[in-house]
Backbone as ProteinMPNN parsed JSONL, in Angstrom:
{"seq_chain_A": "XXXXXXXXXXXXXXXXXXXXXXXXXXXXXXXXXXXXXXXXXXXXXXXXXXXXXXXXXXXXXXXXXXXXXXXXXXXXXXXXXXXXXXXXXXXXXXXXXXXXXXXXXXXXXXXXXXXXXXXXXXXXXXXXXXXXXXXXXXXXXXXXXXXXXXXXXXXXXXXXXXXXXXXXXXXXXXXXXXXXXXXXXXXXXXXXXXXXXXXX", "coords_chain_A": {"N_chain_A": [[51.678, 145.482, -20.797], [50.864, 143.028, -20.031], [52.782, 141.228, -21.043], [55.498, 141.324, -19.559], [54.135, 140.693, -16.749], [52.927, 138.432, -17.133], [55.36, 136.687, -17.46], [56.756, 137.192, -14.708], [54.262, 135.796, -12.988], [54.616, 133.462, -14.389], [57.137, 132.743, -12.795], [56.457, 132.733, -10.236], [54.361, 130.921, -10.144], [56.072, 128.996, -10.801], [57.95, 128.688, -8.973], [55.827, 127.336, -6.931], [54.569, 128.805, -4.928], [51.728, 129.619, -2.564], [48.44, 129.468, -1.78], [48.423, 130.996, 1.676], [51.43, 131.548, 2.081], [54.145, 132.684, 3.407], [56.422, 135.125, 1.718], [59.074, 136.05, 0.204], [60.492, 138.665, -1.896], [63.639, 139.755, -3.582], [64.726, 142.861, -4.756], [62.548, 144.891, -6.41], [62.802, 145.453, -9.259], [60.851, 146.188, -12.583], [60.392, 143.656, -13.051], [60.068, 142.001, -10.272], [58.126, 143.858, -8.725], [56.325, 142.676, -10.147], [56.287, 140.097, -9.864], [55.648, 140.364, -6.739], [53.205, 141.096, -6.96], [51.342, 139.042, -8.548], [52.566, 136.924, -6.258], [50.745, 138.229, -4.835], [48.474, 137.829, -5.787], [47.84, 134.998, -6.193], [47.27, 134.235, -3.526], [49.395, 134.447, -1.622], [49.776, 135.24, 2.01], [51.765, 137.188, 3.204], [53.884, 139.209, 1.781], [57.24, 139.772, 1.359], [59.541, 142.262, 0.727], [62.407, 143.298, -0.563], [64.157, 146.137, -1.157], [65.996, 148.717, -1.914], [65.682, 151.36, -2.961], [63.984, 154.059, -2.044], [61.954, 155.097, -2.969], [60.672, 153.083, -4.579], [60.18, 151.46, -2.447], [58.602, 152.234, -0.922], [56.258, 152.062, -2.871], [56.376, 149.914, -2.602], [54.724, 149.488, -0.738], [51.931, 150.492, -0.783], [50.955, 149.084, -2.456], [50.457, 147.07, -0.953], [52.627, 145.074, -0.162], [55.094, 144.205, 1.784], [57.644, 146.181, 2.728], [60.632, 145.343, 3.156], [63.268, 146.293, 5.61], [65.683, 148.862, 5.57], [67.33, 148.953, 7.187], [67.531, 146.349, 7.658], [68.655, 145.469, 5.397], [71.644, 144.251, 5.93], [71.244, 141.814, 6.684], [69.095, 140.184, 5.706], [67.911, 137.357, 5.897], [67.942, 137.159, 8.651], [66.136, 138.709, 9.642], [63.72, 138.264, 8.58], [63.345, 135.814, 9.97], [63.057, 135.742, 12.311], [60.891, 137.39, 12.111], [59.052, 135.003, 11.509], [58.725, 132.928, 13.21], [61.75, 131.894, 13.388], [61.591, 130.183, 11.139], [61.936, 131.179, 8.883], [61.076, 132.156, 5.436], [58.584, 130.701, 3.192], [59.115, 130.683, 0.676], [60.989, 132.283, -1.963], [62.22, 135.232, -3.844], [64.601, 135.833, -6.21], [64.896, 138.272, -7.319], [66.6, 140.206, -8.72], [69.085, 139.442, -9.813], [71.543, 139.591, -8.749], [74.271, 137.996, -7.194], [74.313, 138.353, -4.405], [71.639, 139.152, -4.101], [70.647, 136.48, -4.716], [72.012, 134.916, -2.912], [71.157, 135.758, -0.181], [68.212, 135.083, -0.854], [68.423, 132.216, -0.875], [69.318, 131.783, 1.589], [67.357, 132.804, 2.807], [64.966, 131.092, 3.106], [62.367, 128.421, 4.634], [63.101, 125.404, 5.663], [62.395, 122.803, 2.985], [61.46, 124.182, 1.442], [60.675, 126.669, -1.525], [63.134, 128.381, -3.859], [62.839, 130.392, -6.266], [64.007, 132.102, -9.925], [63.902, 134.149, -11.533], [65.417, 136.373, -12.537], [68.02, 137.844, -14.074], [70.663, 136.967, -14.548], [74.311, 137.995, -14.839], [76.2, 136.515, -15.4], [77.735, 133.359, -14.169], [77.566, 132.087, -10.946], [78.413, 131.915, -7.173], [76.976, 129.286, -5.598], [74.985, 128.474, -2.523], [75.2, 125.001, -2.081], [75.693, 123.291, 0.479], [73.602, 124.429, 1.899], [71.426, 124.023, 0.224], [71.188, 121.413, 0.162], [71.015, 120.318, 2.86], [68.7, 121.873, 4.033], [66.521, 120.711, 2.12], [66.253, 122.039, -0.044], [64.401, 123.274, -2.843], [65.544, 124.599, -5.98], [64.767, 127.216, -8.597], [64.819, 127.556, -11.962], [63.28, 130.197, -13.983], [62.588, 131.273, -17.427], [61.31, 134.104, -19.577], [57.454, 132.788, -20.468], [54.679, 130.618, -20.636], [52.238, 129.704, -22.892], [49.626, 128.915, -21.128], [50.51, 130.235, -18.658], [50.634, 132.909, -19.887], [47.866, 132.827, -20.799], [46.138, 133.074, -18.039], [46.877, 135.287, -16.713], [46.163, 137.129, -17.993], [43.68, 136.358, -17.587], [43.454, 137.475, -14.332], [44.212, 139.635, -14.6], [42.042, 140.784, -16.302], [39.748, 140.567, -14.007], [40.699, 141.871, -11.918], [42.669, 141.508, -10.304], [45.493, 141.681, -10.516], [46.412, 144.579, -10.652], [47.97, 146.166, -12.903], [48.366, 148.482, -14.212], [49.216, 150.425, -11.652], [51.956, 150.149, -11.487], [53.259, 151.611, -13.83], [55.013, 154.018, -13.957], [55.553, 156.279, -15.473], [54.687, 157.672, -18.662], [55.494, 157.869, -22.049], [56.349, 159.856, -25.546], [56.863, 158.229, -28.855], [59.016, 159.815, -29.77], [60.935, 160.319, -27.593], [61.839, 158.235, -26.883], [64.616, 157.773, -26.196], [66.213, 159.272, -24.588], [64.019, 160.271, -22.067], [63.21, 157.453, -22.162], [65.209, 154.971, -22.405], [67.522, 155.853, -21.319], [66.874, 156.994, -19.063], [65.656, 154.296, -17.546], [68.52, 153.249, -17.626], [70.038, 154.183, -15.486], [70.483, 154.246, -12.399], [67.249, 155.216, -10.701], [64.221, 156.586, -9.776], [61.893, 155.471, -11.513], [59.913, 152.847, -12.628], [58.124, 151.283, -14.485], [58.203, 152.138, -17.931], [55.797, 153.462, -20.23], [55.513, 153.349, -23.305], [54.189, 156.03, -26.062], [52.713, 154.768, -29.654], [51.494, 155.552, -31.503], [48.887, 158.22, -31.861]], "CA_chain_A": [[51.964, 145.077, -19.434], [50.746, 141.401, -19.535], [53.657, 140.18, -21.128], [56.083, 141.053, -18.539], [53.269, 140.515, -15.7], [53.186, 136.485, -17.669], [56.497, 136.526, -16.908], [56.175, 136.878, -13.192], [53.15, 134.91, -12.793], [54.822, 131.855, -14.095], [57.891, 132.934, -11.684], [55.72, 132.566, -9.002], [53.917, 129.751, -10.415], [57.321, 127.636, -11.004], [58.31, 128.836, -7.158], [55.099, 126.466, -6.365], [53.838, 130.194, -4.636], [50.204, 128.884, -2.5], [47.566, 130.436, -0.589], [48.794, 130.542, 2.891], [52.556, 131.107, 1.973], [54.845, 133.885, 3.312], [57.409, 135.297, 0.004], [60.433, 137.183, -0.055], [61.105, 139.486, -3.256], [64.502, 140.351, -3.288], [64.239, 143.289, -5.619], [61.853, 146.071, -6.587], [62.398, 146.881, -10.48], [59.602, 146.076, -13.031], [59.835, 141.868, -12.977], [60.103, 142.296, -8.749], [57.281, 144.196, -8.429], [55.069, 142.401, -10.726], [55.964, 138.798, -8.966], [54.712, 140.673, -5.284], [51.532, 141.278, -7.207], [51.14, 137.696, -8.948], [52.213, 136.248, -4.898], [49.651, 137.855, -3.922], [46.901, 136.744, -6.691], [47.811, 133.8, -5.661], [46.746, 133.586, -2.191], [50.454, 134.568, -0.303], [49.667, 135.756, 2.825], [52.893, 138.189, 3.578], [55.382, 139.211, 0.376], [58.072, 140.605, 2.037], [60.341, 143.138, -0.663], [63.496, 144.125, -0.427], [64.291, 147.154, -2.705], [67.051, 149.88, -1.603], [65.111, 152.549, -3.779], [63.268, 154.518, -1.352], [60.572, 155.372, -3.621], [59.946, 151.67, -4.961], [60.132, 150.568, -1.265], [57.123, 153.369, -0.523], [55.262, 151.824, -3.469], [55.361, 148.296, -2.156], [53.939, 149.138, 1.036], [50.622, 150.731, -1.374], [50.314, 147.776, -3.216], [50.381, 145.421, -0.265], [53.524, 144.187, 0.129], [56.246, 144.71, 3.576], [59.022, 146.413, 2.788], [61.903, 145.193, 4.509], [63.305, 147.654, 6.133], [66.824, 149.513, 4.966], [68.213, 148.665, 8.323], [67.922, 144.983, 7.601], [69.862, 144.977, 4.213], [73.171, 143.534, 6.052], [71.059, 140.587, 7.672], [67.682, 139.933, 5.318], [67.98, 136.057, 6.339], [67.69, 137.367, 10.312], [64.738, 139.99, 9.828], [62.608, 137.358, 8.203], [63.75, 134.859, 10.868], [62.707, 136.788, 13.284], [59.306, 137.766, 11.543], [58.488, 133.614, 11.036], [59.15, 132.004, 14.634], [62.826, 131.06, 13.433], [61.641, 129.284, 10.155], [61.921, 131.731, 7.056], [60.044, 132.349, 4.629], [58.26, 129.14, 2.212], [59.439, 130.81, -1.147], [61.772, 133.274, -2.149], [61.961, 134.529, -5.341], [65.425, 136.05, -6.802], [64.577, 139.475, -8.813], [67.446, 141.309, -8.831], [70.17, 138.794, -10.209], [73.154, 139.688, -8.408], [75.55, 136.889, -6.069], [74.087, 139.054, -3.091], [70.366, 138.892, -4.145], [70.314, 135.258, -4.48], [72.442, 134.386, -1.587], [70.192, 136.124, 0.507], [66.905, 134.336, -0.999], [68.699, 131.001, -0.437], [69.454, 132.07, 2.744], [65.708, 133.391, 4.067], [63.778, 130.068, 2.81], [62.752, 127.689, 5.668], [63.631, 124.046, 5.672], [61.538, 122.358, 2.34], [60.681, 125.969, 0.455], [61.752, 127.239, -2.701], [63.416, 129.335, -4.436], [62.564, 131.208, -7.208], [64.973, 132.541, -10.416], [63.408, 134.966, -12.579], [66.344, 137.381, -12.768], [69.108, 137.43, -15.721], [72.23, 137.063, -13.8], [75.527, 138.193, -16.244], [77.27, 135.258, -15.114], [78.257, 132.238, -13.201], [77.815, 132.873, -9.759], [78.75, 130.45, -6.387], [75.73, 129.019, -4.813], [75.169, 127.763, -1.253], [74.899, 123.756, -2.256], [75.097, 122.766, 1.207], [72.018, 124.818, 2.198], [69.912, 123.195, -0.741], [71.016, 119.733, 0.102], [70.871, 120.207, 4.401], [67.866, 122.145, 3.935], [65.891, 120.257, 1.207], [65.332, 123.187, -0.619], [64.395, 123.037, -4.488], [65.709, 126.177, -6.759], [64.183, 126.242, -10.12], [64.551, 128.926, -12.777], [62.528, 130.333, -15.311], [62.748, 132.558, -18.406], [59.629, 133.829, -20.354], [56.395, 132.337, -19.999], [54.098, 129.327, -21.022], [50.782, 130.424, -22.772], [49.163, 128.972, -20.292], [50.839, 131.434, -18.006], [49.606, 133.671, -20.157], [46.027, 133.327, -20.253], [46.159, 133.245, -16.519], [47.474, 136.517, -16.638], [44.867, 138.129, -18.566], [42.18, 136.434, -16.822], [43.971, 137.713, -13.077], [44.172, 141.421, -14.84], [40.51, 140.867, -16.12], [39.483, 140.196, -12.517], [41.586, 143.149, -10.743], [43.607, 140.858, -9.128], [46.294, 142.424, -10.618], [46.558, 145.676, -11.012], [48.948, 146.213, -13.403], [48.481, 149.894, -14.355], [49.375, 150.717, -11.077], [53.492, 149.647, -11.434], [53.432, 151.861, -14.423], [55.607, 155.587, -13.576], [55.466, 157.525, -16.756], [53.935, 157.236, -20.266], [55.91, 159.105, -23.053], [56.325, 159.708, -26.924], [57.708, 158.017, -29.309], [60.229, 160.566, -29.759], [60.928, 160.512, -26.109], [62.438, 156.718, -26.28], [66.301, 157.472, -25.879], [66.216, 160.69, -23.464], [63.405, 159.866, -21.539], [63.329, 155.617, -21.254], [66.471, 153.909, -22.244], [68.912, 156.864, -20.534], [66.728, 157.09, -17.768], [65.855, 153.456, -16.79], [69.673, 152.465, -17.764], [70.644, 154.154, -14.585], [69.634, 154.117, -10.934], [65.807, 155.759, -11.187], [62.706, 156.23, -9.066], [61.086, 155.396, -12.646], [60.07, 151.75, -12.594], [58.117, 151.099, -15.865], [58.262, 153.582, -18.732], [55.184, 152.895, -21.295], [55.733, 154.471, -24.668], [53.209, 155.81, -26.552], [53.586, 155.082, -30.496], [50.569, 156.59, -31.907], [47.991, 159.022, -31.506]], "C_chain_A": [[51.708, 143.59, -19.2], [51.745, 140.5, -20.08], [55.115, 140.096, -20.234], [55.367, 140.911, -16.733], [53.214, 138.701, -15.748], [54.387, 136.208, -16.888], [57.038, 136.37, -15.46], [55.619, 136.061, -12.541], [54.079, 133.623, -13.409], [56.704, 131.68, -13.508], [57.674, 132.101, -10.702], [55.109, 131.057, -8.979], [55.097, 128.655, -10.29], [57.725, 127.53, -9.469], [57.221, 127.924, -6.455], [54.613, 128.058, -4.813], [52.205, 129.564, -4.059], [49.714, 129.625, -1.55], [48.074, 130.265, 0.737], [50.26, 131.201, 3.141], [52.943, 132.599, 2.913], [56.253, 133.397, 2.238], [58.134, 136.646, 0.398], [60.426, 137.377, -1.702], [62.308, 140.199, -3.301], [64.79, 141.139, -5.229], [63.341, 143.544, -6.756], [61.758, 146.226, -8.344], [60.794, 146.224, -11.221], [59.279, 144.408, -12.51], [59.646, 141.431, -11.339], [58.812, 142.332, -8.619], [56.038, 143.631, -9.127], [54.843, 141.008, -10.198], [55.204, 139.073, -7.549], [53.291, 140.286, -6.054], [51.018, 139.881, -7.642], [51.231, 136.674, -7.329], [51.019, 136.58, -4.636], [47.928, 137.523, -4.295], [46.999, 135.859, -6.459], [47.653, 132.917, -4.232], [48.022, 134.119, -0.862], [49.652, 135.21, 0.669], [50.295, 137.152, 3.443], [53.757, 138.51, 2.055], [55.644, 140.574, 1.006], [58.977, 141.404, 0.781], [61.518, 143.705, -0.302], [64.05, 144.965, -1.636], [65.279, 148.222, -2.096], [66.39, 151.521, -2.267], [64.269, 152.96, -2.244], [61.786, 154.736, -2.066], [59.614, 153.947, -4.263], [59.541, 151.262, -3.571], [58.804, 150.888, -0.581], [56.053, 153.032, -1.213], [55.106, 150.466, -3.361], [54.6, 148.209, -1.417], [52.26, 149.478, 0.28], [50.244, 150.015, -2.568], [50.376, 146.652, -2.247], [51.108, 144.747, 0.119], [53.893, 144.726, 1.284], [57.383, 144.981, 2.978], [59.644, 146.041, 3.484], [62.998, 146.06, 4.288], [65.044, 147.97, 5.657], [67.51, 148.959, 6.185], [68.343, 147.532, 8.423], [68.723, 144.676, 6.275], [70.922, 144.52, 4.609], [72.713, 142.047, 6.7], [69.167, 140.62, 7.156], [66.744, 138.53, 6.157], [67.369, 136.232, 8.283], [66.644, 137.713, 10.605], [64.015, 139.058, 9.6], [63.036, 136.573, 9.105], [62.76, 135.235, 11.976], [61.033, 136.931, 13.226], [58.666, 136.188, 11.625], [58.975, 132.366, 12.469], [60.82, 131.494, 13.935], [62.742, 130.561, 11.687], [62.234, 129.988, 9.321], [60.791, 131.455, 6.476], [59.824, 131.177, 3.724], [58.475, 129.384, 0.983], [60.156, 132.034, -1.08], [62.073, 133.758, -3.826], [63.544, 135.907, -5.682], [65.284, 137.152, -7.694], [65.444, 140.352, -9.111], [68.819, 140.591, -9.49], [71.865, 139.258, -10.433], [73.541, 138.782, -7.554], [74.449, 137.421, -5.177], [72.691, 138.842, -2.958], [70.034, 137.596, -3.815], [70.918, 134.228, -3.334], [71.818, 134.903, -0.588], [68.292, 135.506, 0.652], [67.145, 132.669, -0.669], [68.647, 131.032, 0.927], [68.215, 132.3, 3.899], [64.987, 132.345, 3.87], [64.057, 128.843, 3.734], [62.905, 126.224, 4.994], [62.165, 123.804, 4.161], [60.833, 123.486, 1.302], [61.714, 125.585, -0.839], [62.44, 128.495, -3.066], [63.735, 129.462, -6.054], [63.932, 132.27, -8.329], [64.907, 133.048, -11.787], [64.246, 135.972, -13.343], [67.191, 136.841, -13.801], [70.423, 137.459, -14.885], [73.47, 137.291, -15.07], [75.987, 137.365, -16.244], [77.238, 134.361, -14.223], [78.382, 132.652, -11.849], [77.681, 131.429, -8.655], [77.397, 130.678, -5.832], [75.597, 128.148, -3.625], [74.66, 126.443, -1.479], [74.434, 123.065, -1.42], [73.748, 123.098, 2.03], [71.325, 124.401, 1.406], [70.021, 121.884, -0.144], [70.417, 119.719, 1.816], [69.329, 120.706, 4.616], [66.821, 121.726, 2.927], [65.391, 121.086, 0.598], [65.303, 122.449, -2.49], [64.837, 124.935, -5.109], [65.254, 126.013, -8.495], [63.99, 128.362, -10.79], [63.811, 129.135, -13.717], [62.958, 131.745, -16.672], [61.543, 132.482, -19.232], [58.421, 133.01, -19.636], [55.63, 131.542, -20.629], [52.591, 130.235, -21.616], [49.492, 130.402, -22.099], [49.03, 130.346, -19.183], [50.118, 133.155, -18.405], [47.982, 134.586, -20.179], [45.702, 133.307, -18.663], [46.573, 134.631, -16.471], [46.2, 137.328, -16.97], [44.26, 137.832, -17.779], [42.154, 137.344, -14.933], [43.191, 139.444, -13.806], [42.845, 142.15, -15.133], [39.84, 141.465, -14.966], [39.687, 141.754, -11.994], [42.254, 142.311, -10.098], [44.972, 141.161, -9.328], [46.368, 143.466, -11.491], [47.731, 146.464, -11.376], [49.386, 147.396, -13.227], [49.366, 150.492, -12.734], [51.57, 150.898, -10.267], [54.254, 150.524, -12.883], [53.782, 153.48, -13.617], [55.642, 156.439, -14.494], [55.451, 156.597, -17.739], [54.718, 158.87, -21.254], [55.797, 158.905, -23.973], [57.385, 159.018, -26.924], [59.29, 158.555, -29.586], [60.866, 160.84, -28.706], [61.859, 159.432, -26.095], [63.629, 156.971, -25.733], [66.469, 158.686, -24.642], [65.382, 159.957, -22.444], [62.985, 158.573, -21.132], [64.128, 155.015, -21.328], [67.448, 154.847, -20.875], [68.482, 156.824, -18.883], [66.433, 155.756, -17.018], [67.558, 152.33, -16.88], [70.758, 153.019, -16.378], [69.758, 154.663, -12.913], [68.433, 155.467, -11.274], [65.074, 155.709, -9.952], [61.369, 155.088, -9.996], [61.224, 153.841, -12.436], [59.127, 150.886, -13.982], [57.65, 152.071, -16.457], [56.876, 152.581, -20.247], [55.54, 154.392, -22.424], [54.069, 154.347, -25.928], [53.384, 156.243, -28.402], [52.866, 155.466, -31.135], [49.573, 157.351, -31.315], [46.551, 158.502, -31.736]], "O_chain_A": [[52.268, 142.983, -18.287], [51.767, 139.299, -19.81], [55.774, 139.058, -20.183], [56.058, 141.026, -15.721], [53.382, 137.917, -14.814], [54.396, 135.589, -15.824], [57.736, 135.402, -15.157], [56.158, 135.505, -11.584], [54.165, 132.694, -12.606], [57.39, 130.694, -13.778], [58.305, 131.116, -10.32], [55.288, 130.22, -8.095], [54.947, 127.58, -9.709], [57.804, 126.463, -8.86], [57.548, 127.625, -5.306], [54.403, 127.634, -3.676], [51.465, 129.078, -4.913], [50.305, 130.28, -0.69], [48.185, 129.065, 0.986], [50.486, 131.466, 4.322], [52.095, 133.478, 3.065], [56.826, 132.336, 1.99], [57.812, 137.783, 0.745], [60.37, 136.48, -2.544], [62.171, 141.397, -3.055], [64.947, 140.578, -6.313], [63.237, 142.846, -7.764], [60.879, 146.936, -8.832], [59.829, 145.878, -10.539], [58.324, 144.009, -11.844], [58.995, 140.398, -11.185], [58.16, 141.305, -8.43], [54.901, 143.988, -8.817], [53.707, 140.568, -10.023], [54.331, 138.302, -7.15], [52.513, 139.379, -5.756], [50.079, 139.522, -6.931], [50.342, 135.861, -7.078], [50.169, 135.766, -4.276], [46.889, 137.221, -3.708], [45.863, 135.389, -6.403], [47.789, 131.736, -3.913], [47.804, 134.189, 0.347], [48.701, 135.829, 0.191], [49.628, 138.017, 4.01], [54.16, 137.53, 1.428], [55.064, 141.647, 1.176], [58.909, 140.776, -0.275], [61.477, 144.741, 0.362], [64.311, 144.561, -2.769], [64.423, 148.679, -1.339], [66.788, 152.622, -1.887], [64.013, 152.067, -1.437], [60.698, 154.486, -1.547], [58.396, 153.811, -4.375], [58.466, 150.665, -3.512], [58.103, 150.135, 0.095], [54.943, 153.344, -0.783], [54.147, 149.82, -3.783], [53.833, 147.269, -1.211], [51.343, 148.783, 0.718], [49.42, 150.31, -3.434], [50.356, 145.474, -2.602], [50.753, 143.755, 0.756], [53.227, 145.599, 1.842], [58.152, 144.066, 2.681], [59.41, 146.288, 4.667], [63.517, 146.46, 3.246], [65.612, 146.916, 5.371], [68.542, 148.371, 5.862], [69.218, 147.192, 9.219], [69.387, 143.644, 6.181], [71.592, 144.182, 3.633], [73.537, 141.246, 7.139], [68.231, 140.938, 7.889], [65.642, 138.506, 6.706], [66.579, 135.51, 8.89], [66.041, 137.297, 11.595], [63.38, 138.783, 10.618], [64.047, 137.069, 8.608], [61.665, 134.714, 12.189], [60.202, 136.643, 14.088], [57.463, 136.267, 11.873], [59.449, 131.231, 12.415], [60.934, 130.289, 14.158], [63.779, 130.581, 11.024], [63.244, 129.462, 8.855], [59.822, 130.775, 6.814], [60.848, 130.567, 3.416], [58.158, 128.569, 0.116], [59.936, 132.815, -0.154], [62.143, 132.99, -4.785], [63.277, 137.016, -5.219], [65.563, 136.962, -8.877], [65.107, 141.326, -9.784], [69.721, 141.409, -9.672], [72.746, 139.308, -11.291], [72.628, 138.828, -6.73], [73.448, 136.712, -5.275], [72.299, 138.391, -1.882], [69.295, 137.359, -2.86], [70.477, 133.136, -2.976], [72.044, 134.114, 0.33], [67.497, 135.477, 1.592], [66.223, 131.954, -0.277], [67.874, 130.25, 1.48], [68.106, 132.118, 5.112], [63.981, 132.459, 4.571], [65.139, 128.269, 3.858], [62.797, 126.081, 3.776], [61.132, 124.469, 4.234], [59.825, 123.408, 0.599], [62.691, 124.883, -1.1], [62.212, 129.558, -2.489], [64.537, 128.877, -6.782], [64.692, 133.04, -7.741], [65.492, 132.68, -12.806], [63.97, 136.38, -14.471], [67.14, 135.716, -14.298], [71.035, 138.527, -14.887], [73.381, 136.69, -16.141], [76.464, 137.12, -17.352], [76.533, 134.667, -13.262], [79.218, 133.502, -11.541], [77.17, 130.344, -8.933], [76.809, 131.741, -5.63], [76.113, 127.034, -3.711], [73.485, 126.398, -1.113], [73.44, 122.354, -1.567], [73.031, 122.298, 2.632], [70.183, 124.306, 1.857], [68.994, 121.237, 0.063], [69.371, 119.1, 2.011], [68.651, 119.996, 5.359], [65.993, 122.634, 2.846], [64.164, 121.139, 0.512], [65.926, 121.549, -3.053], [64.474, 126.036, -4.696], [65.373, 125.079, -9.289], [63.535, 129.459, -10.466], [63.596, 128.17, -14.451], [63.509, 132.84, -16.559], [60.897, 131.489, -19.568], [58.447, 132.658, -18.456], [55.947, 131.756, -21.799], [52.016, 131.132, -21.0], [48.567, 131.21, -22.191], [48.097, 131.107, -18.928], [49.527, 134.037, -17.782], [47.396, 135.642, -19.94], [44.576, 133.732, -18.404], [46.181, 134.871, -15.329], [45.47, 137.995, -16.236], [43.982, 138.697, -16.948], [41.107, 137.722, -14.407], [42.151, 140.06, -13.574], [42.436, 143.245, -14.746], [39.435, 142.627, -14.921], [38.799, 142.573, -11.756], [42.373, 142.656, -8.923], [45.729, 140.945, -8.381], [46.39, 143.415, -12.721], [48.38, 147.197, -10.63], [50.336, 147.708, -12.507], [50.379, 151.122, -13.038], [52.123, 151.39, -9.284], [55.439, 150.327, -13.153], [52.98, 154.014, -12.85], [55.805, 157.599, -14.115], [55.853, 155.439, -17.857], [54.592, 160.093, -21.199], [55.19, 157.852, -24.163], [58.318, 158.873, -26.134], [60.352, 157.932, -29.603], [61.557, 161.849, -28.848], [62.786, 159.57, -25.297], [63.831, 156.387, -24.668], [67.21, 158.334, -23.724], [65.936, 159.006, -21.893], [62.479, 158.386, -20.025], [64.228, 154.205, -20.406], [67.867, 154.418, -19.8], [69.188, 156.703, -17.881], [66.83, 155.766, -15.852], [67.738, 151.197, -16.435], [71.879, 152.554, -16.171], [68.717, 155.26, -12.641], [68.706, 156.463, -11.945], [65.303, 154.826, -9.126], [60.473, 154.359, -9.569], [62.325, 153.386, -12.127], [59.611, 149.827, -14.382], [56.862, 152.868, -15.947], [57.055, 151.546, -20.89], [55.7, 155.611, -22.37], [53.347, 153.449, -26.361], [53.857, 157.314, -28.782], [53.522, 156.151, -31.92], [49.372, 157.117, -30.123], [45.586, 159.201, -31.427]]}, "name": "protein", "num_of_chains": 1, "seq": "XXXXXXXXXXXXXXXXXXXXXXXXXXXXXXXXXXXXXXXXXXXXXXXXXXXXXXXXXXXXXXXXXXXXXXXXXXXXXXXXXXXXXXXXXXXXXXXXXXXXXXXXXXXXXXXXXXXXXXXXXXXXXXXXXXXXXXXXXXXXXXXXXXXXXXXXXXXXXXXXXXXXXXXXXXXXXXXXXXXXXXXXXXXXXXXXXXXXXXXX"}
């Protein structure tokens, strides 16, 4: 778990993520849910989540985060508006890497914020230019993690400050891998990380 928890954490870290902040997570699956938890080792104040899963959306609210709410999926940018006197949110972080995800995280971050770009997008996708330039936003992506990032990780998980175990949904056999974790997290799931177990 700490090497896709690293991964997060220097998400969050590259998003410039600070005590005080309110954070949008637009999508729930494993790298989602492990940036909420890294915002909020890091001091955020609010990490807002948008996840369509009903059952992920039920397990942000018992780790701390705000679901935002199913009835705001056609207008994320408004709900957080709304929630922040007008401004938006000071970081946003991109976890779901679809057009729709990240035009929505561009979209909720107030004047001078960032945004965050942890997700694998398949492709080339249009991006709102004149909202980075009118809005002085910065967007900054990452892949993997620094070993820095690293040992920050451990020492957080040390701590309890993040509680990894807790993002974990089932533990199976080895002989389990293709039935039970590729088949089942290769299509829409409650299941959000599958640990495999390869000996006894």
């Amino acid at each position: 778990m700490i090497e896709p928890a690293a991964v997060a954490l220097n998400a969050v870290q590259h998003a410039r993520v600070a005590p005080g902040d309110t954070v949008l997570v637009v999508g729930a699956g494993a790298i989602g849910m492990l940036c909420m938890l890294a915002a909020k080792a890091l001091g955020a104040a609010a990490v807002h989540v948008f996840e369509p899963n009903p059952s992920r959306a039920a397990l942000i609210e018992r780790l701390g985060g705000i679901a935002v709410p199913a009835a705001a999926a056609g207008d994320i940018p408004g709900y957080l508006a709304d929630l922040t006197d007008g401004l938006g949110v000071d970081v946003a972080i991109d976890a779901a890497g679809k057009p729709a995800s990240n035009e929505a995280a561009i979209a909720s971050v107030r004047a001078g914020g960032t945004v965050g770009v942890p997700s694998v997008h398949p492709g080339p996708i249009t991006v709102d230019v004149r909202r980075l330039t009118r809005f002085d936003l910065t967007m900054v992506g990452t892949v993997g993690y620094t070993r820095k990032a690293w040992d920050e990780t451990v020492e957080l998980t040390r701590a309890g400050q993040l509680p990894l175990e807790n993002i974990v949904t089932a533990k199976i056999g080895l002989d389990d891998i293709a039935a039970q974790g590729f088949d089942v997290l290769s299509t829409p799931s409650d299941q959000l990380k599958i640990l495999i177990q390869v000996n006894e």
